[in-house]
DSSP file (Angstrom, degrees, kcal/mol; ACC not computed):
  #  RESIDUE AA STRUCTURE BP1 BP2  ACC     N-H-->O    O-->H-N    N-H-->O    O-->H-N    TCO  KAPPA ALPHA  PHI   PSI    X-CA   Y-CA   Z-CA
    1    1 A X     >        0   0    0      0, 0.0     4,-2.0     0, 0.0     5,-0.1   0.000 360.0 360.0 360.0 -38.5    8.4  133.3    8.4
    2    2 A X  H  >  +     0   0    0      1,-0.2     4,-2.4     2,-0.2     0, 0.0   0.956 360.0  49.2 -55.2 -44.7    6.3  133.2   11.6
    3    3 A X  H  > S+     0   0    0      2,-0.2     4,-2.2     3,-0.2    -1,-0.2   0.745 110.4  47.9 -48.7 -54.0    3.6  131.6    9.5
    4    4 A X  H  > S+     0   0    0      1,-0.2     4,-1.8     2,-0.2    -2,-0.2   0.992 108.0  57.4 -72.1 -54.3    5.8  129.0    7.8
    5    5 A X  H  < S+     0   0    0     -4,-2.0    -2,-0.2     1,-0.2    -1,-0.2   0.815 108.7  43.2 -13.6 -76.8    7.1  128.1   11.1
    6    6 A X  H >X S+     0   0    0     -4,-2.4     3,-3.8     2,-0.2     4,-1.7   0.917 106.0  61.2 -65.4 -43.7    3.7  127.3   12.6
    7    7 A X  H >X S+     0   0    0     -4,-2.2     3,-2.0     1,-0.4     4,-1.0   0.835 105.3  55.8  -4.1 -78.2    2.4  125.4    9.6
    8    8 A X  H 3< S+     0   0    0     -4,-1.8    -1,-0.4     1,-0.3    -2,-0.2   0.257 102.6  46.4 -32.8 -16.0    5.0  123.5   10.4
    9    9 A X  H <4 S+     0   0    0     -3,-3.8     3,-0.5    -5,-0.1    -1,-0.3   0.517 106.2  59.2-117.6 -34.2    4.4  122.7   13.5
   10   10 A X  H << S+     0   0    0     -3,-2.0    -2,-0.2    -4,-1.7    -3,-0.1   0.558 100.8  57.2 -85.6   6.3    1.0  121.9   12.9
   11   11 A X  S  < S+     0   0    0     -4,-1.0    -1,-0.3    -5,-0.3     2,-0.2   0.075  86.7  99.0-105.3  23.4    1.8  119.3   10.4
   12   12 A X  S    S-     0   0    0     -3,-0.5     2,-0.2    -5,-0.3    -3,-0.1  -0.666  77.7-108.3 -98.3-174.3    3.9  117.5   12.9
   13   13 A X    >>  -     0   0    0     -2,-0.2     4,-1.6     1,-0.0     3,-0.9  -0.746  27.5-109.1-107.5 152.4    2.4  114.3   14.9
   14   14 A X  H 3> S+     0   0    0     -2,-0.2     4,-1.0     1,-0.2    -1,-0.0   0.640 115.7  56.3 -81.7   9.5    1.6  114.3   18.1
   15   15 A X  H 3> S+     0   0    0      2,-0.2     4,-3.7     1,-0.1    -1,-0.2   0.777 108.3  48.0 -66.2 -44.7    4.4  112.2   19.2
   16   16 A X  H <> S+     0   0    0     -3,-0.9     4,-1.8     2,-0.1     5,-0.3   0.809 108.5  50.5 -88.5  -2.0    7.0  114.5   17.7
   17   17 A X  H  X S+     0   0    0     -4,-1.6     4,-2.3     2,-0.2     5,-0.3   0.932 112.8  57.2 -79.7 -43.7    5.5  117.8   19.3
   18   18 A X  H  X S+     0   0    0     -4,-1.0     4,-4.6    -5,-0.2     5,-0.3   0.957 104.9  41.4  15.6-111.9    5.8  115.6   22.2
   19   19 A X  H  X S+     0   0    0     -4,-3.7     4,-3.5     1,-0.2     3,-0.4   0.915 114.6  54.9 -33.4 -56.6    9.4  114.9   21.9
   20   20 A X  H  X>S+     0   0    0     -4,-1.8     4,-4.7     1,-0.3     5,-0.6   0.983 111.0  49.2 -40.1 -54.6   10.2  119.0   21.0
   21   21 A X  H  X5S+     0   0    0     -4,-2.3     4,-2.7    -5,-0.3    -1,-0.3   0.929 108.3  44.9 -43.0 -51.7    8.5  119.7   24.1
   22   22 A X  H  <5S+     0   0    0     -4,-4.6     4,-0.5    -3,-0.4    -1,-0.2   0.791 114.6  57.4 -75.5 -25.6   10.3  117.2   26.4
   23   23 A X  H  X5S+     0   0    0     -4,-3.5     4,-3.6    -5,-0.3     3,-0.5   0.915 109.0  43.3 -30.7 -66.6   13.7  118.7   24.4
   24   24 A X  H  X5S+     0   0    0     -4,-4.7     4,-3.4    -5,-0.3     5,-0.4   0.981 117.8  50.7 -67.5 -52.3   12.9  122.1   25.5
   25   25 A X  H  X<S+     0   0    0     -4,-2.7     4,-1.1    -5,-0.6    -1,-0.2   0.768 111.2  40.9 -26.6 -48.3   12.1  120.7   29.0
   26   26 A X  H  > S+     0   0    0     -3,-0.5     4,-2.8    -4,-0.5    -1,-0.2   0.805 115.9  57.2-107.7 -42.8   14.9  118.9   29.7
   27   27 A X  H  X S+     0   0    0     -4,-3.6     4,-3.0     2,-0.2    -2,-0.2   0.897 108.3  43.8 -51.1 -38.8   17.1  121.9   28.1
   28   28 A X  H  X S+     0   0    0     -4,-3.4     4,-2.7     2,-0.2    -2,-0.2   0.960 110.4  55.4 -77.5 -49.3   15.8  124.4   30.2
   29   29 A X  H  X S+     0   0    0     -4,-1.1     4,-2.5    -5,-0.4    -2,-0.2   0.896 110.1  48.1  -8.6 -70.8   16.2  122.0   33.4
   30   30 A X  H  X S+     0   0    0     -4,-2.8     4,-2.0     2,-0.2     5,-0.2   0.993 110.3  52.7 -69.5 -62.8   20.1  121.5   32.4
   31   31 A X  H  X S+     0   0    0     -4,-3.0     4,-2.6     2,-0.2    -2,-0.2   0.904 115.4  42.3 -48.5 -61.6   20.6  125.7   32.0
   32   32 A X  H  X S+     0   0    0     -4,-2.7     4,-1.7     2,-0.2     3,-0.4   0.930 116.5  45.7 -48.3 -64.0   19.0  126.0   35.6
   33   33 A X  H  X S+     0   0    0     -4,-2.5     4,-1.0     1,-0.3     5,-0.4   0.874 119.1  45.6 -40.2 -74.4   21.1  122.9   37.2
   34   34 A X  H  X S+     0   0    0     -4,-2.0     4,-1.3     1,-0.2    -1,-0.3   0.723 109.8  51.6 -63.6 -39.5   24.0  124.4   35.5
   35   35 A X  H >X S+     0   0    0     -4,-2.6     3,-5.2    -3,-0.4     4,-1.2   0.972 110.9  47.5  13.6-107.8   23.3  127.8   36.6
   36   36 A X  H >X S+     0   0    0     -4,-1.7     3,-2.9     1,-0.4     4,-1.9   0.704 110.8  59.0 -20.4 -75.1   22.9  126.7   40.3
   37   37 A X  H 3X S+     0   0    0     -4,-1.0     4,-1.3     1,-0.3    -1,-0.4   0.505 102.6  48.0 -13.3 -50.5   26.1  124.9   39.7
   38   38 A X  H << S+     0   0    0     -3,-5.2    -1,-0.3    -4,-1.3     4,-0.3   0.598 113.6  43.7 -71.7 -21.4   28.0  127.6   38.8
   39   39 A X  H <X S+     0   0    0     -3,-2.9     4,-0.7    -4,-1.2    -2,-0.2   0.790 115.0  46.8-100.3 -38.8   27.1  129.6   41.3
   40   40 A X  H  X S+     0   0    0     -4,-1.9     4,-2.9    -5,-0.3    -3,-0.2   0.857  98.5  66.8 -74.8 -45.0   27.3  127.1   44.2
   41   41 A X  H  X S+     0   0    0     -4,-1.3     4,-2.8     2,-0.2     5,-0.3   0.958  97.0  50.2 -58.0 -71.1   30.7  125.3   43.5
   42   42 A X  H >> S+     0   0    0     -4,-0.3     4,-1.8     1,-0.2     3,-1.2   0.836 116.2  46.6 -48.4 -81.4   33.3  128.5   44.1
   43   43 A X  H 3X S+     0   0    0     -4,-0.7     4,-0.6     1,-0.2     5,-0.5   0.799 116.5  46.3 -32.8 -58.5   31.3  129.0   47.8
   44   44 A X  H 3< S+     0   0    0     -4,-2.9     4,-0.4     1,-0.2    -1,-0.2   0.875 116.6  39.6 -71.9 -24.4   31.6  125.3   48.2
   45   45 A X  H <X S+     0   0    0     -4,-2.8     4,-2.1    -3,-1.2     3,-0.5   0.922 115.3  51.7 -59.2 -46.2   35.4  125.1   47.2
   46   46 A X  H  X S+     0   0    0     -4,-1.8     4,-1.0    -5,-0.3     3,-0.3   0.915 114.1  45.9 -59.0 -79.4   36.3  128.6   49.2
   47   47 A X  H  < S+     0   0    0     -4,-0.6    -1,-0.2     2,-0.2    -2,-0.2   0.582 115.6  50.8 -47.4  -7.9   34.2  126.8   52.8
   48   48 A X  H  > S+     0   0    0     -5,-0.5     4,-3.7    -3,-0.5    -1,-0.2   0.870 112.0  45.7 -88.9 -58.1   36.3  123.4   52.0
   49   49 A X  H  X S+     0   0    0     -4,-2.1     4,-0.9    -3,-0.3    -2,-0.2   0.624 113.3  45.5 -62.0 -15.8   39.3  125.2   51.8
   50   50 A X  H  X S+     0   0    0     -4,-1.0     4,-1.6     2,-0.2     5,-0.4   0.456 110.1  51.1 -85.8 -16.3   39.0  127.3   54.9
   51   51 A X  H  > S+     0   0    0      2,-0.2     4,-1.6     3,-0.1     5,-0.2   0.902 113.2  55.3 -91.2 -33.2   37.8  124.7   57.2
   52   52 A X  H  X S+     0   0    0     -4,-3.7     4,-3.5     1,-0.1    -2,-0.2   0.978 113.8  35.4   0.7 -86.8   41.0  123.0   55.7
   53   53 A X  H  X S+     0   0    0     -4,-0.9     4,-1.0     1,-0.3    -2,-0.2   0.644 116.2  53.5 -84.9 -17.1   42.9  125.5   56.6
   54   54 A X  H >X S+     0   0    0     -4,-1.6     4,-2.1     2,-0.2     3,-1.1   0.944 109.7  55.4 -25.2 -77.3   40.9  126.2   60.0
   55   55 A X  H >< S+     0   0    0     -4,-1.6     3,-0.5    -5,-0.4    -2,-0.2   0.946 122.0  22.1 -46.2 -74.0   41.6  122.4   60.7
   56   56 A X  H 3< S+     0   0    0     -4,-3.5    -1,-0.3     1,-0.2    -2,-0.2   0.387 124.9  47.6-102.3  26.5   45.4  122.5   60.4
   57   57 A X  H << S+     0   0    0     -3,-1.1     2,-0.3    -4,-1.0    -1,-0.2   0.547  92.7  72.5 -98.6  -8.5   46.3  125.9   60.9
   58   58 A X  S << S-     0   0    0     -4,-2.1     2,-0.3    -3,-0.5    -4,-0.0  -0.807  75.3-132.4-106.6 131.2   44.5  127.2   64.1
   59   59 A X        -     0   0    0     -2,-0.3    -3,-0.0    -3,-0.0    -2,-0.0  -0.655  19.8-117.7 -82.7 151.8   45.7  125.9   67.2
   60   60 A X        -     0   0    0     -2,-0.3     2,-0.4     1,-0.1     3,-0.0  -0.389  42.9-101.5 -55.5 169.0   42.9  124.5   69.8
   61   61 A X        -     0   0    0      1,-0.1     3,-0.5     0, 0.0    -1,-0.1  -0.949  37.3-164.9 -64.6 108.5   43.0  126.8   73.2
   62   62 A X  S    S+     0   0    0     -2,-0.4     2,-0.3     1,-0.2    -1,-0.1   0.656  80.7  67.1 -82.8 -13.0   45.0  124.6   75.6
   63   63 A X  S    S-     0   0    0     -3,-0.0    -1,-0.2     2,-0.0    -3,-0.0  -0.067  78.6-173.4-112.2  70.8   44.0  126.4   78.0
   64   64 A X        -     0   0    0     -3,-0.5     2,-0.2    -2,-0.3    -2,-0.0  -0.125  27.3-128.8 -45.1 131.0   39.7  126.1   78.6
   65   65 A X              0   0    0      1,-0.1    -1,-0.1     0, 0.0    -2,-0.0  -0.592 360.0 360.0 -61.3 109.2   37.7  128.0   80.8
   66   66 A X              0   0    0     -2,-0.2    -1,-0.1     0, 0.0    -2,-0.1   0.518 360.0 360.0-124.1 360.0   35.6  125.4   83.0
C-alpha cells in the first residue's frame, strides 16, 4: 500500500504536489486557529461577563481616602 501510495505521488506534477502541500498547510493552520479559539473564547466570555457584572453591580466607595 505504502508503495502504491508513493508511486502515486511521484507521478503527480509539480503543480499538484504543490497544491496538496498548501492543503495540508492551510489545514493544519485552521486546526491550530481553531484550537486557540477554543480555548480562548470561554476566558474571554467569563472576563466580559464579570467586568459586566463588576460595572453594574459593585458600588464605587463614596467615601475616598485623600
Amino acid at each position: 500500500m505504502i508503495d502504491s501510495i508513493l508511486s502515486y505521488w511521484q507521478k503527480q506534477t509539480d503543480e499538484n504536489k504543490i497544491l496538496v502541500k498548501r492543503i495540508c498547510l492551510a489545514s493544519i493552520g485552521l486546526y491550530v486557529a481553531l484550537q486557540l479559539v477554543s480555548f480562548l473564547l470561554p476566558i474571554a466570555i467569563t472576563a466580559g461577563v464579570s467586568f459586566w457584572a463588576y460595572k453594574h453591580f459593585i458600588d464605587k466607595n463614596p467615601k475616598v481616602l485623600s
